[in-house]
C-alpha positions as CSV (number, residue, x, y, z in Angstrom):
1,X,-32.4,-9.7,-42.0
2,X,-31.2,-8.9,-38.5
3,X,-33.5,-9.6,-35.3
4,X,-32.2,-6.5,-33.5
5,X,-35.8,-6.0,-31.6
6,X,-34.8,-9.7,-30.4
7,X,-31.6,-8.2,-28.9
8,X,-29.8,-9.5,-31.2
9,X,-27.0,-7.4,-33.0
10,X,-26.0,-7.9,-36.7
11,X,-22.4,-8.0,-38.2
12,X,-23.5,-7.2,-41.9
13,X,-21.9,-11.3,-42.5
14,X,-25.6,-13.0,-41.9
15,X,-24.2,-13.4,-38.4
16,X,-25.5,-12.3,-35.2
17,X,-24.3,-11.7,-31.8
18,X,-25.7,-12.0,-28.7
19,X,-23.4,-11.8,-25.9
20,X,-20.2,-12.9,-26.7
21,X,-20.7,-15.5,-29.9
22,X,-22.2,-15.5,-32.8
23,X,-24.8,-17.2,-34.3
24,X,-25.8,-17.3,-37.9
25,X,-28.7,-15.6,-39.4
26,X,-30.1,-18.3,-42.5
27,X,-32.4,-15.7,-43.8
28,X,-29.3,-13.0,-44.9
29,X,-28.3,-14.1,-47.7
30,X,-24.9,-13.0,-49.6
31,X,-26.5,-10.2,-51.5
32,X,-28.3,-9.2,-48.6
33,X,-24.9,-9.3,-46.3
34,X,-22.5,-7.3,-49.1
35,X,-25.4,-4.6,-49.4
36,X,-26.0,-4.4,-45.4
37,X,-21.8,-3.9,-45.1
38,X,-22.0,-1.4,-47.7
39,X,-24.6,0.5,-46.2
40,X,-22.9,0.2,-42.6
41,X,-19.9,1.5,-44.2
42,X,-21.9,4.5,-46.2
43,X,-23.6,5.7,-42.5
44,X,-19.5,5.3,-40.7
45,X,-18.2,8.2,-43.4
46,X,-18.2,11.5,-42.9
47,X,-21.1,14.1,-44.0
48,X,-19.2,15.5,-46.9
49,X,-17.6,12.0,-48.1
50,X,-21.2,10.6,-48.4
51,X,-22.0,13.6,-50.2
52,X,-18.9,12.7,-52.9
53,X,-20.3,9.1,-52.9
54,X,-24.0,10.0,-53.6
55,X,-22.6,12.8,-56.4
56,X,-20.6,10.2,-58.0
57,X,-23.3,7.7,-57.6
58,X,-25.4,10.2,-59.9
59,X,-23.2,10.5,-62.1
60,X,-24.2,7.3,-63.3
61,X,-27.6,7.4,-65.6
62,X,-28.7,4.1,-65.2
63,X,-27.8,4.5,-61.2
64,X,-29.5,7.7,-61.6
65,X,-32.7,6.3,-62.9
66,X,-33.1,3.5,-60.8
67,X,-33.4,5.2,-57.7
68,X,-35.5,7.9,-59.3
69,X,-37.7,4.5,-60.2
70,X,-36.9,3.4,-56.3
71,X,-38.4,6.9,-55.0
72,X,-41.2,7.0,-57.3
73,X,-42.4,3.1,-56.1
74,X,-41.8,4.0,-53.1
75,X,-44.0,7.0,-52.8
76,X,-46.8,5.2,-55.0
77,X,-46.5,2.3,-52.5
78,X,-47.7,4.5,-49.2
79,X,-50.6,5.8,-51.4
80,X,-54.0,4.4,-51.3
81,X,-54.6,2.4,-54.4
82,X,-57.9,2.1,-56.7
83,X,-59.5,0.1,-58.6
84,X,-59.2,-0.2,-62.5
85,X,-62.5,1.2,-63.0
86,X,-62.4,4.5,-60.4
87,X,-58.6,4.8,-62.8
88,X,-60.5,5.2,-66.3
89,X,-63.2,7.4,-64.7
90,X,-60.7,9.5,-63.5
């Protein structure tokens, strides 16, 4: 999304700055920019107003379960995996 190790600063738009202009990063793409804003904008609020976001996120059971399904892949994703066979053996 944003080459930042390049030096390069990202304004959440697919833009980036270096200096004073900007120049456009092809590989955000519009997705990619409204969820980097939002998440920009989640990290600016307060402690306890990210805490009302996240509750009221929760709230939501389809919300809820997808990032229960995020955490879980993304737990199983750092582990070591095995094949099929070692899988029934086990």
């Amino acid at each position: 999304m944003f080459n930042r190790g390049e030096g390069l600063i990202g304004d959440g738009l697919g833009r980036e700055r270096e200096g004073e202009g900007f120049v456009y990063n092809k590989s955000m793409s519009t997705k990619g920019a409204t969820a980097e804003v939002f998440l920009e904008a989640f990290k600016a609020m307060p402690k306890k107003e990210q805490d009302i976001f996240l509750a009221e996120m929760l709230k939501d059971k389809r919300m809820r379960e997808d990032l229960i399904d995020l955490s879980i892949a993304e737990d199983r994703a750092k582990s070591k995996s095995r094949s099929f066979k070692e899988f029934i053996a086990a």
